[in-house]
Structure formats: structure tokens, C-alpha cells
MMTF fields as JSON, N, C-alpha, C and O atoms, coordinates in Angstrom:
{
  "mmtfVersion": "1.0.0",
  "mmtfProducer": "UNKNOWN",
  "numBonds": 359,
  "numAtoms": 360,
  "numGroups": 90,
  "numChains": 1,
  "numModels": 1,
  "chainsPerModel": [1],
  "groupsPerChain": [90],
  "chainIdList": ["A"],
  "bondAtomList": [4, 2, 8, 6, 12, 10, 16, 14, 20, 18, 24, 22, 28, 26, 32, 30, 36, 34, 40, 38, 44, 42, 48, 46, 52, 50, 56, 54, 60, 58, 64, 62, 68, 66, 72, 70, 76, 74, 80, 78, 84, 82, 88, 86, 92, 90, 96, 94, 100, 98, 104, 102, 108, 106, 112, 110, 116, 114, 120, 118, 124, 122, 128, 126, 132, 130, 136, 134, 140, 138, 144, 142, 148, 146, 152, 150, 156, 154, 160, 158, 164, 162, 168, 166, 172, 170, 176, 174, 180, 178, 184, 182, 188, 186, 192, 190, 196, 194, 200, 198, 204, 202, 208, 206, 212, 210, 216, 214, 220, 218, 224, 222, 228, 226, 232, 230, 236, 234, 240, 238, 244, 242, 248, 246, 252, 250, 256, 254, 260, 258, 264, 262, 268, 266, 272, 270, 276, 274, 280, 278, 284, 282, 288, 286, 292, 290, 296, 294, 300, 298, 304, 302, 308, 306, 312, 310, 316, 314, 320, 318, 324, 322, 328, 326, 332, 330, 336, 334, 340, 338, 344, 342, 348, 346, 352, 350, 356, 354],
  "bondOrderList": [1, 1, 1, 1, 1, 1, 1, 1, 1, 1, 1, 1, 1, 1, 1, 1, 1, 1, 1, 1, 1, 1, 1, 1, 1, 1, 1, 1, 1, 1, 1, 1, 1, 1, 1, 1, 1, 1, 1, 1, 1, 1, 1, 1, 1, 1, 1, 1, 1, 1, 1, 1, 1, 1, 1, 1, 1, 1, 1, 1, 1, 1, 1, 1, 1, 1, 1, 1, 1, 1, 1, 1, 1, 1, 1, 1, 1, 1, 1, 1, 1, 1, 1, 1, 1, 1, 1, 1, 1],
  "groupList": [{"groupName": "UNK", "atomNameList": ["N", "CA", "C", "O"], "elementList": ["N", "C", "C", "O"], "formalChargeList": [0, 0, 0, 0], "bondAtomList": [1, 0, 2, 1, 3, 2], "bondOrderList": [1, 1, 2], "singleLetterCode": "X", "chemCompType": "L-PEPTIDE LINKING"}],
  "groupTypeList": [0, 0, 0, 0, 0, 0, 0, 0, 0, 0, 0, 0, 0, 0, 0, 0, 0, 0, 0, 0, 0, 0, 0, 0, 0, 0, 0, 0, 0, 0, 0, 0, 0, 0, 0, 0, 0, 0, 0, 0, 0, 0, 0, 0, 0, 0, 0, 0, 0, 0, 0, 0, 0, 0, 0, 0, 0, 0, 0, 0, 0, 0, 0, 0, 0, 0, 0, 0, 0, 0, 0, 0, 0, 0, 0, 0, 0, 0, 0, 0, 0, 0, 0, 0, 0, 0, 0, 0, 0, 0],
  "groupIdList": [1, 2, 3, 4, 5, 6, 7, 8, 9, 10, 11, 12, 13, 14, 15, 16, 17, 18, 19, 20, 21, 22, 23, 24, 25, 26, 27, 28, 29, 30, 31, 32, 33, 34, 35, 36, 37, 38, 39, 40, 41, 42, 43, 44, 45, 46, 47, 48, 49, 50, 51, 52, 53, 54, 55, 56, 57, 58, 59, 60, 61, 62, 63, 64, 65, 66, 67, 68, 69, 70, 71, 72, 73, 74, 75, 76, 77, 78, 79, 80, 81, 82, 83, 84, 85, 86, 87, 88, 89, 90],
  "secStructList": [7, 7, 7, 7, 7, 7, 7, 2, 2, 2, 2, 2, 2, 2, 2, 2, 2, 2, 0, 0, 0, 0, 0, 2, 2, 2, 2, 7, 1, 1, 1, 1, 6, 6, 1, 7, 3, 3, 3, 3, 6, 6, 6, 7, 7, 5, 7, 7, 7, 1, 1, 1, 2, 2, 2, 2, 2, 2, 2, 2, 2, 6, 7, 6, 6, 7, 7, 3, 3, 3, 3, 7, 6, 6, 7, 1, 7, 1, 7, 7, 6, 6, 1, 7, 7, 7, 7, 7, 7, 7],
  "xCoordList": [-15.046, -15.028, -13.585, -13.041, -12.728, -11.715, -11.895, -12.76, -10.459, -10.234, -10.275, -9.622, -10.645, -10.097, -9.024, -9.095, -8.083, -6.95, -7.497, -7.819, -7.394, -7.429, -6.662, -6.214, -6.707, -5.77, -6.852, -7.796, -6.696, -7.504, -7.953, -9.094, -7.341, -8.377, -9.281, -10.11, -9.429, -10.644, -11.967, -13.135, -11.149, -12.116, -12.769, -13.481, -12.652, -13.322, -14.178, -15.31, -13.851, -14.379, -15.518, -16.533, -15.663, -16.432, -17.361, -18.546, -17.071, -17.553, -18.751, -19.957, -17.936, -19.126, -19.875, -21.055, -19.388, -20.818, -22.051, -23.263, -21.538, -22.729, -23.583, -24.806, -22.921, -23.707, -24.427, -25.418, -24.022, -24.666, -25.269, -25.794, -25.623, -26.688, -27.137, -27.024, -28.06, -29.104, -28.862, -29.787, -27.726, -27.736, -28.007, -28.415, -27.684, -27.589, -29.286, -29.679, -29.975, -31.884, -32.439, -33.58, -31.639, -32.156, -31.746, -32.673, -30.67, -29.575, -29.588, -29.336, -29.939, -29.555, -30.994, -31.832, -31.242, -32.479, -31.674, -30.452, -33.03, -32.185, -31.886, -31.368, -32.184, -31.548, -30.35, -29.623, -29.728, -28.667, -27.885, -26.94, -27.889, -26.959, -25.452, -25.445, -24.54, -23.821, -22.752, -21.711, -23.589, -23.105, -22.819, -23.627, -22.129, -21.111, -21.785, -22.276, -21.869, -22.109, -20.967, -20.36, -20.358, -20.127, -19.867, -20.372, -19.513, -20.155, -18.801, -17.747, -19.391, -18.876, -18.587, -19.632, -17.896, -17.475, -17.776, -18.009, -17.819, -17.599, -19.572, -20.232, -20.108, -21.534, -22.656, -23.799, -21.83, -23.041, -23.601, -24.231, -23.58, -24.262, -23.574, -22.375, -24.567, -23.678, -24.452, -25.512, -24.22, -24.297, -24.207, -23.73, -24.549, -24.786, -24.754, -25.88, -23.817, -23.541, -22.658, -21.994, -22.74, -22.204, -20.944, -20.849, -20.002, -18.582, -18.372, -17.97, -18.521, -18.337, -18.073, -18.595, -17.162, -16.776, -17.781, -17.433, -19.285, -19.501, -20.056, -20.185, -20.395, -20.518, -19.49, -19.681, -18.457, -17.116, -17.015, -16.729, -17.123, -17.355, -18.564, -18.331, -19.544, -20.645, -20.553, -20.563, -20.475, -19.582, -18.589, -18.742, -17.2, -16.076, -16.815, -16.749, -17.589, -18.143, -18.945, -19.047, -19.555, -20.841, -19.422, -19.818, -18.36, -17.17, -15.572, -15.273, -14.81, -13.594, -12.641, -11.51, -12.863, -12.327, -12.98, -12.249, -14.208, -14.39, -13.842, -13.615, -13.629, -13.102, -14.137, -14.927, -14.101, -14.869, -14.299, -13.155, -14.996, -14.894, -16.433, -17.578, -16.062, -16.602, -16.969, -16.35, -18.226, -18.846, -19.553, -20.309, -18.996, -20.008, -21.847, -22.1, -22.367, -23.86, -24.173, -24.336, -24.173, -24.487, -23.336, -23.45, -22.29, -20.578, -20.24, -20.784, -19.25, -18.328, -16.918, -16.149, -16.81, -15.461, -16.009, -16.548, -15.581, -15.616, -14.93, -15.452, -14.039, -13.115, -12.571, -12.833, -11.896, -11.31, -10.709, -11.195, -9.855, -8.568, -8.496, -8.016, -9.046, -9.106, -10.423, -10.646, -11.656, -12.692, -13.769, -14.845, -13.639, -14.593, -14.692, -13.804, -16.188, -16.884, -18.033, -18.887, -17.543, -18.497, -19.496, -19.407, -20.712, -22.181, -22.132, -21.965, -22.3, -22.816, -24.171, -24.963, -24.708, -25.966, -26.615, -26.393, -27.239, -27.723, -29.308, -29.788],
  "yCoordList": [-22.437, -21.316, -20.849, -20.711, -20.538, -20.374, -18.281, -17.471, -18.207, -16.316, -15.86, -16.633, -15.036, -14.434, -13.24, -12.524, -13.315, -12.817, -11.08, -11.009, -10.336, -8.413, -8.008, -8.379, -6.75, -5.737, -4.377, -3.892, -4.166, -3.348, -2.45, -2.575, -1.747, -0.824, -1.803, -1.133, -2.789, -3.853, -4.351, -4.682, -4.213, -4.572, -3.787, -4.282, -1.974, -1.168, -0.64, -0.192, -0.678, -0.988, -1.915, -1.345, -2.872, -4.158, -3.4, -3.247, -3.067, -2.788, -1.564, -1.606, -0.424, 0.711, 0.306, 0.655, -0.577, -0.93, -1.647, -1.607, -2.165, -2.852, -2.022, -2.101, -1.368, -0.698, 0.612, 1.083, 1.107, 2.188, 1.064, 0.835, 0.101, -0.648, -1.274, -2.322, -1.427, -1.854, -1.394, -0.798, -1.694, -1.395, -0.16, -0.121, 0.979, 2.21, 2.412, 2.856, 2.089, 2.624, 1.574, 1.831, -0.019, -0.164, 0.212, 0.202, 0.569, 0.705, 2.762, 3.379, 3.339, 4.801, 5.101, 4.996, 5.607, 5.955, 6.714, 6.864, 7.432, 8.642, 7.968, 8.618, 6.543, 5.912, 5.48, 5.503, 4.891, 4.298, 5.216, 4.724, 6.653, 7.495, 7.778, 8.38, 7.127, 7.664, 6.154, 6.097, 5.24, 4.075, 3.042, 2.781, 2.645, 1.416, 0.321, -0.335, -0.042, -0.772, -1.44, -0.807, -3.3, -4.113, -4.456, -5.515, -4.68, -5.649, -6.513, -6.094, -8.135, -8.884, -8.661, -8.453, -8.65, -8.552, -9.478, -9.157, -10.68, -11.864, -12.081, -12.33, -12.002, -12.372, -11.724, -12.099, -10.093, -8.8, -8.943, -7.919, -9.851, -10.016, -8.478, -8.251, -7.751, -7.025, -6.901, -7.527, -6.379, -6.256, -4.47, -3.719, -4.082, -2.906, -2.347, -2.415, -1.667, -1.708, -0.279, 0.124, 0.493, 1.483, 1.787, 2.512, 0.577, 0.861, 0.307, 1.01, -1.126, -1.792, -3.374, -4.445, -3.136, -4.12, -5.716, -6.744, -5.614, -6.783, -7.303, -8.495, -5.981, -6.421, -7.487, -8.693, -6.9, -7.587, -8.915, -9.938, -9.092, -10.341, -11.266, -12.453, -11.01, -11.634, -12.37, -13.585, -11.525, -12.026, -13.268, -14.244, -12.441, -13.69, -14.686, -15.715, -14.887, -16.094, -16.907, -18.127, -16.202, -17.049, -17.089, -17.532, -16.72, -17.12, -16.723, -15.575, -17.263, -17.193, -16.694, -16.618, -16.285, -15.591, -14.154, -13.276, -13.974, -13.154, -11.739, -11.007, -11.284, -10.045, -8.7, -8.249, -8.132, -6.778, -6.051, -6.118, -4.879, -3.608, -2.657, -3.106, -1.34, -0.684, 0.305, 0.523, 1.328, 2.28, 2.761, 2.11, 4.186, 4.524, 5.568, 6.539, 4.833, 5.296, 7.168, 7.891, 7.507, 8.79, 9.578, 10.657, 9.181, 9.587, 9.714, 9.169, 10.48, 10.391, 9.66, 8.943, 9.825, 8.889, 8.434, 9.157, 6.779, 6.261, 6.679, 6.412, 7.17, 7.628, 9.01, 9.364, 9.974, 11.175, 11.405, 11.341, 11.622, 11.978, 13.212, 13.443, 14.497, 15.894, 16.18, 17.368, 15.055, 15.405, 15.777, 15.945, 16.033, 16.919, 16.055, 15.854, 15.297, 14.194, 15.181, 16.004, 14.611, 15.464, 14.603, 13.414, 15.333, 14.186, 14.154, 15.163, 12.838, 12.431, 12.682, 11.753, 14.117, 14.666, 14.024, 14.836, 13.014, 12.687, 12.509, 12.178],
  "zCoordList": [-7.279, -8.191, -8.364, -7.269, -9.497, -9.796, -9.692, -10.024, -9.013, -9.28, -10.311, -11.012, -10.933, -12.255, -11.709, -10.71, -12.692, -12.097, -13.32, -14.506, -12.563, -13.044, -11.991, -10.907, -13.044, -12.039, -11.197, -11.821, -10.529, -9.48, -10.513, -10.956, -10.853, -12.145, -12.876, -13.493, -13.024, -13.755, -12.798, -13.006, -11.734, -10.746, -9.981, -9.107, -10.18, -10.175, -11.374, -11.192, -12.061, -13.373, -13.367, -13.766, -13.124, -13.177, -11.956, -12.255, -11.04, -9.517, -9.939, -9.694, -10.691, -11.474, -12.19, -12.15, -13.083, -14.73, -13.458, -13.667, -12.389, -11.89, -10.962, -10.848, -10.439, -9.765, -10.478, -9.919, -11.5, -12.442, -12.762, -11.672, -13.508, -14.011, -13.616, -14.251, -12.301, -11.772, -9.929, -9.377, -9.215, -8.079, -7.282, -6.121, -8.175, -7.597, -7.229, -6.15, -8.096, -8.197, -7.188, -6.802, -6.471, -5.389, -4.227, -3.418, -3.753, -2.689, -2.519, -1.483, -3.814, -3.06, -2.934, -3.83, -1.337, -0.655, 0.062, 0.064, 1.016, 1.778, 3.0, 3.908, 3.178, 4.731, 4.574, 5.568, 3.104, 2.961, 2.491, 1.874, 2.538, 1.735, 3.1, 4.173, 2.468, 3.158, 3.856, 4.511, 3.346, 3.86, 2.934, 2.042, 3.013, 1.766, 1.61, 2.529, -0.067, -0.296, -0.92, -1.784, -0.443, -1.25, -2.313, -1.94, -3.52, -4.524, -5.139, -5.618, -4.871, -5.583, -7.09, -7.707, -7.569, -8.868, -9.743, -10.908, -9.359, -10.306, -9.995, -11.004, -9.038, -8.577, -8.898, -9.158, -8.798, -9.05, -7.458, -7.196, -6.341, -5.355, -4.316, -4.154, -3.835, -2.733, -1.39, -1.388, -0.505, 0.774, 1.171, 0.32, 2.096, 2.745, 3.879, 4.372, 4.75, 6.191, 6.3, 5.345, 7.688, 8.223, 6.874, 5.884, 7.68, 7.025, 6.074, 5.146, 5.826, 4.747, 5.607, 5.297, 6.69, 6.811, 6.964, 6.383, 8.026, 8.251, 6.605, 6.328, 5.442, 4.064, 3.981, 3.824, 4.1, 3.115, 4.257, 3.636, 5.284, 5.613, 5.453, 5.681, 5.18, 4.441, 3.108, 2.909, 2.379, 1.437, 0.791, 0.056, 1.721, 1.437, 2.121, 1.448, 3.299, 3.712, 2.66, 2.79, 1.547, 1.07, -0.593, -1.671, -0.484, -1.628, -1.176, -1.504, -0.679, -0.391, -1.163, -0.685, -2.399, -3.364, -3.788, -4.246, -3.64, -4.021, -4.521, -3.557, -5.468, -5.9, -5.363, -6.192, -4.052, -3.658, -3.527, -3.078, -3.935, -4.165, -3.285, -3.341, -2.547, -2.174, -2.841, -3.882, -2.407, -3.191, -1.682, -0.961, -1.488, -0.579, -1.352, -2.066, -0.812, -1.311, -1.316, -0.333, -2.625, -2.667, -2.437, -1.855, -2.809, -2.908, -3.994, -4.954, -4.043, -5.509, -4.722, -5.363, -3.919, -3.16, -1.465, -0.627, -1.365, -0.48, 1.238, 2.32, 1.059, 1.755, 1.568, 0.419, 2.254, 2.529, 3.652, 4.781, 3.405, 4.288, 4.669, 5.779, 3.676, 4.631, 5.165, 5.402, 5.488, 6.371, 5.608, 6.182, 3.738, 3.148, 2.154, 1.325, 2.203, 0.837, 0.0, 0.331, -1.229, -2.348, -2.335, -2.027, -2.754, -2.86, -4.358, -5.044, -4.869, -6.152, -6.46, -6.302, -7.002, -7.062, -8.474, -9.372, -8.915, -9.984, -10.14, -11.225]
}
């Protein structure tokens, strides 16, 4: 499988249209809220775990290129640095 070469704003981009269109209605439940989901970019395939990480190694294992991007479940941001995450109420 060849890379497609984007720039990180494309590949978040690509990372939202997929998960607003179809991933979010299987993946946000009230067990997975709070925990990262994955998603291949080029596959649509994603994965689901605490942090992200054994996702993102699942993954590059089943494609060595893969273009991933994170989304924490029921977030408006993955990460925070002053301790305080907004909930994505939809």
C-alpha cells in the first residue's frame, strides 16, 4: 500500500468526516466515554483502548503506514494540559 502524502490538518480532517459519519453512533456508549479511539485514515478501520496507545499499535501492525489520528470518545479535545476536558454533549 503506497502513503498518501497530507498535511496533518488533512488528516484530521479525514479522521472527523469518519468518525461523525458512522463511527461515533458505534463507539460512543457510556463504557467507552472517555477513552480513545484510533482511526486509520486511509482504512476508516479503528480500534479502542484506555489511552490510545495499544490502538495505535494494532493498527500500524495490520499497515505500516498507516496515517492515525486520535479522538477521545465523548470529548471535544483528546488531551489537556490544565487538568479541565469539555464533554462533547450531542
Amino acid at each position: 500500500m503506497q502513503a498518501i502524502l497530507l498535511s496533518s490538518e488533512e488528516v484530521a480532517k479525514r479522521a472527523k468526516q469518519l468518525y461523525e459519519n458512522g463511527i461515533r453512533q458505534q463507539v460512543e456508549t457510556p463504557e467507552n466515554i472517555g477513552k480513545m479511539v484510533i482511526i486509520d485514515i486511509e482504512t476508516g478501520e479503528y480500534a479502542i483502548d484506555k489511552i490510545g496507545r495499544e490502538s495505535a499499535h494494532y493498527l500500524r501492525n495490520k499497515n505500516r503506514l498507516a496515517r492515525l489520528f486520535g479522538i477521545r470518545i465523548g470529548y471535544k479535545f483528546a488531551v489537556s494540559f490544565c487538568g479541565d476536558m469539555e464533554r462533547d454533549i450531542r
